[in-house]
C-alpha positions as CSV (number, residue, x, y, z in Angstrom):
1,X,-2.1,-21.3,-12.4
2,X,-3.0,-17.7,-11.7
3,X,-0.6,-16.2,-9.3
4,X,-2.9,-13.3,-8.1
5,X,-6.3,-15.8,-8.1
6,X,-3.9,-17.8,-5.9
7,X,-3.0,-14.3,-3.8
8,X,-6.6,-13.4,-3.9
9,X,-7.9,-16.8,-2.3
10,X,-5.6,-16.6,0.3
11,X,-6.8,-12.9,1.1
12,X,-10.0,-14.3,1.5
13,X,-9.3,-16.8,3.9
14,X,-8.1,-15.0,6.0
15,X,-11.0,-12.5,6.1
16,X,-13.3,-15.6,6.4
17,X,-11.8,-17.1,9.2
18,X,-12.2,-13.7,11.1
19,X,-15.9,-13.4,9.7
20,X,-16.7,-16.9,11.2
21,X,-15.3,-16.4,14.7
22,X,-17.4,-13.2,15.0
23,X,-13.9,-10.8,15.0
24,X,-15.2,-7.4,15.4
25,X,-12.7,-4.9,16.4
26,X,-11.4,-3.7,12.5
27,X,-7.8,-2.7,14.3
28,X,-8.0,-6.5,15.5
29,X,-8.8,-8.0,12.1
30,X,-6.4,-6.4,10.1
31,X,-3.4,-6.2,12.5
32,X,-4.0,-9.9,13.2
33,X,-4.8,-11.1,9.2
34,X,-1.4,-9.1,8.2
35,X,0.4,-10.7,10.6
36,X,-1.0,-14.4,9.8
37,X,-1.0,-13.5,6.1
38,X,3.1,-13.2,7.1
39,X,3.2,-16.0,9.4
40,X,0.2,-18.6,10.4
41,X,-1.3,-18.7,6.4
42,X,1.6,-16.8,4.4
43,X,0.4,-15.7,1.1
44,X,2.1,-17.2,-2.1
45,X,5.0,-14.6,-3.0
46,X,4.3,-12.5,-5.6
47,X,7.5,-11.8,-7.2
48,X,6.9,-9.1,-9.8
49,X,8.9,-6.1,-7.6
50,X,12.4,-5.3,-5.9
51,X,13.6,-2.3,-4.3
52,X,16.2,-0.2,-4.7
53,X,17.1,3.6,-4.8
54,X,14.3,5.5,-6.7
55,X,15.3,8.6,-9.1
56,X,12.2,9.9,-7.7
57,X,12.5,10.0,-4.5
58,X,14.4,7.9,-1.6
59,X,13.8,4.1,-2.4
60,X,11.1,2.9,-4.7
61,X,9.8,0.0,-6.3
62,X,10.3,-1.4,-10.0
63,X,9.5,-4.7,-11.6
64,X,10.9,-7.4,-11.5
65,X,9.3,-8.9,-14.7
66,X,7.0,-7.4,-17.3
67,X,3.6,-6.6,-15.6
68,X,0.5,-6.4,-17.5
69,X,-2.5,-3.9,-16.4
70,X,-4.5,-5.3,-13.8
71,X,-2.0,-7.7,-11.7
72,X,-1.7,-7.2,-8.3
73,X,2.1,-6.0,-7.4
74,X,2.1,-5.5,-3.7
75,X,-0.1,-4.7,-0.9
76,X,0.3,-2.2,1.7
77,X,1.4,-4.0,5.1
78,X,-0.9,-2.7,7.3
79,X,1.3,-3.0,10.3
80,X,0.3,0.3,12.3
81,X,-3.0,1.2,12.6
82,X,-4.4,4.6,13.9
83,X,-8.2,4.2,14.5
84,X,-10.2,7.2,16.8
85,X,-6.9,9.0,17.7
86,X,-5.7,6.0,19.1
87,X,-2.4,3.8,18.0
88,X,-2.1,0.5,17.6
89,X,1.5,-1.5,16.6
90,X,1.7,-5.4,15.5
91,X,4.1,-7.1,17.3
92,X,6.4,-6.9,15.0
93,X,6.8,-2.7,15.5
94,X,9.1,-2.0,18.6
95,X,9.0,1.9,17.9
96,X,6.7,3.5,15.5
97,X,8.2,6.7,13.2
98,X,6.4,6.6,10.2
99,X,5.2,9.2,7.4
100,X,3.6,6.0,5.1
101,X,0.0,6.1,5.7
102,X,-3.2,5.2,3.8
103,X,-6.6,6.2,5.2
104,X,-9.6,4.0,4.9
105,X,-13.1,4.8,6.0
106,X,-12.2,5.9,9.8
107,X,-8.8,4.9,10.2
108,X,-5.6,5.0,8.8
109,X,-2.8,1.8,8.0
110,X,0.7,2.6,7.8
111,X,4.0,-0.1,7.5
112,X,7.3,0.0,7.8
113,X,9.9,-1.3,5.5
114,X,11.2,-5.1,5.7
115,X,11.9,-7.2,2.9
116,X,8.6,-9.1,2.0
117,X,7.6,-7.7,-1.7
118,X,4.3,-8.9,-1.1
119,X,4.1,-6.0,1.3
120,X,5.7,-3.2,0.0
121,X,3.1,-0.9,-1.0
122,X,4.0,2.0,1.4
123,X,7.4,2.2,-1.0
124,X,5.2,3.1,-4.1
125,X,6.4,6.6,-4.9
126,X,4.3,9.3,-6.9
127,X,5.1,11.0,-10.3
128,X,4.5,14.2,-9.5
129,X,3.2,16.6,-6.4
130,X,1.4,19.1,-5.4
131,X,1.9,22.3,-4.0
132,X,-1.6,22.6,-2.3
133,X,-2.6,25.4,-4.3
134,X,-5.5,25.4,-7.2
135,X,-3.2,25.4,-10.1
136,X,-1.2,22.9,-8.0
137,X,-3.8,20.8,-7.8
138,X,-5.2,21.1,-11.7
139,X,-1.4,20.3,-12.6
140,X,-1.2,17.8,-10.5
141,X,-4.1,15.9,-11.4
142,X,-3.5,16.0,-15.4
143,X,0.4,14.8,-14.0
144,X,-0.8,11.8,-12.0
145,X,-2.5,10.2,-15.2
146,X,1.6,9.0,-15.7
147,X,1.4,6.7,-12.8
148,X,1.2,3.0,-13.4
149,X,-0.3,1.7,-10.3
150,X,-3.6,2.6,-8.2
151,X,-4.3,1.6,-4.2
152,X,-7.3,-1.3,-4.5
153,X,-9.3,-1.8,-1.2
154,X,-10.1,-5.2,-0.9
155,X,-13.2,-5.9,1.6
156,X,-11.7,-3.4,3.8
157,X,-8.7,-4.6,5.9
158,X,-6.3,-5.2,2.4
159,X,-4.9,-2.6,0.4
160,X,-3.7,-4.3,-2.5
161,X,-1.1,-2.6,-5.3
162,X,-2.8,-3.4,-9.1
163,X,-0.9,-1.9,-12.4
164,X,-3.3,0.3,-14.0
165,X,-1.6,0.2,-17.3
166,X,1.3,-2.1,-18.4
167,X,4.7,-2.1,-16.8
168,X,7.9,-3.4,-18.8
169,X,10.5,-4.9,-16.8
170,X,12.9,-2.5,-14.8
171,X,10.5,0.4,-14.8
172,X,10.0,2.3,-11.1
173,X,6.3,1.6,-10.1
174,X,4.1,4.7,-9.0
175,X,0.9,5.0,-7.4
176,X,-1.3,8.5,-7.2
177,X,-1.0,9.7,-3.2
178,X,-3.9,12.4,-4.5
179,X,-4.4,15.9,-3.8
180,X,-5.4,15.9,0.0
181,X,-1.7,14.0,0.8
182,X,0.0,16.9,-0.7
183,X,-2.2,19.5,1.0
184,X,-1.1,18.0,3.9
185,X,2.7,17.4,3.3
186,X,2.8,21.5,2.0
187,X,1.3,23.0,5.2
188,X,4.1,20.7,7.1
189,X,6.4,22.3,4.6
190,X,5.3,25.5,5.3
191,X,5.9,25.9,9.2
């Protein structure tokens, strides 16, 4: 049996219970399906990662096990959302003081760390960075070829982690943050 079909069918589960009872609110449906993919309808583990300190930078992610090019790895857990300006915490987040985000279509999903590997996509660290500038940005881009993992939007409310090349066993796993997240990070840099 196919871990990740397995993973996969239970994603969509999920998403179809929420499309039957006529869920509408997207901050809803994916704080809710997160927390029943943890509790209510918990998704078969994974087990392809661990975490520990990152020569990168603070803590990162590395496999567990060899990991060939298209498995899924992780997902990001989705456990803060910030939709029209607004924020929104599962019940899970007491205090919210995060800088892991990933933006989707309006809104943007950010987690915090806890020890589920089937959610630990916001540990992911990137190769290389950026600077913000144009040359910044052209070495950045022929830099982030070197990372072995991309963000896959699933029918948007999962961001799942999928291995873009092969892995071997031990080896940190990185996924591109692209060139906007270091704009950002370098004008915070800069004041």
């Amino acid at each position: 049996m196919n871990i990740d079909i397995e993973f996969v069918k239970g994603l969509d589960v999920i998403y179809n219970f929420y499309l039957e009872n006529k869920f509408e609110d997207m901050v809803d449906h994916i704080l809710i399906a997160v927390w029943l993919a943890l509790h209510e309808a918990p998704l078969p583990p994974l087990n392809k990662i661990f975490i520990t300190k990152s020569n990168i930078e603070g803590l990162g992610v590395f496999a567990l096990r060899d990991i060939k090019k298209g498995e899924i790895v992780s997902m990001y857990p989705s456990e803060v959302i910030l939709y029209d300006n607004n924020l929104y915490l599962s019940d899970r987040i007491k205090k919210y003081e995060n800088k892991y985000h990933y933006k989707i279509n309006n809104y943007s999903i950010a987690g915090v760390h806890f020890n589920d590997t089937n959610f630990c996509g916001h540990i992911l660290n990137d190769v290389c960075q950026s600077d913000g500038t144009k040359e910044g940005d052209d070495k950045y881009n022929k830099m982030s070829i070197l990372n072995n993992c991309m963000y896959h939007p699933y029918k948007d409310i999962f961001i799942l982690i999928v291995a873009c090349k092969d892995v071997k066993i031990g080896e940190e796993l990185t996924v591109s943050y692209q060139t906007d997240y270091w704009k950002v990070i370098s004008k915070l840099n800069d004041n």
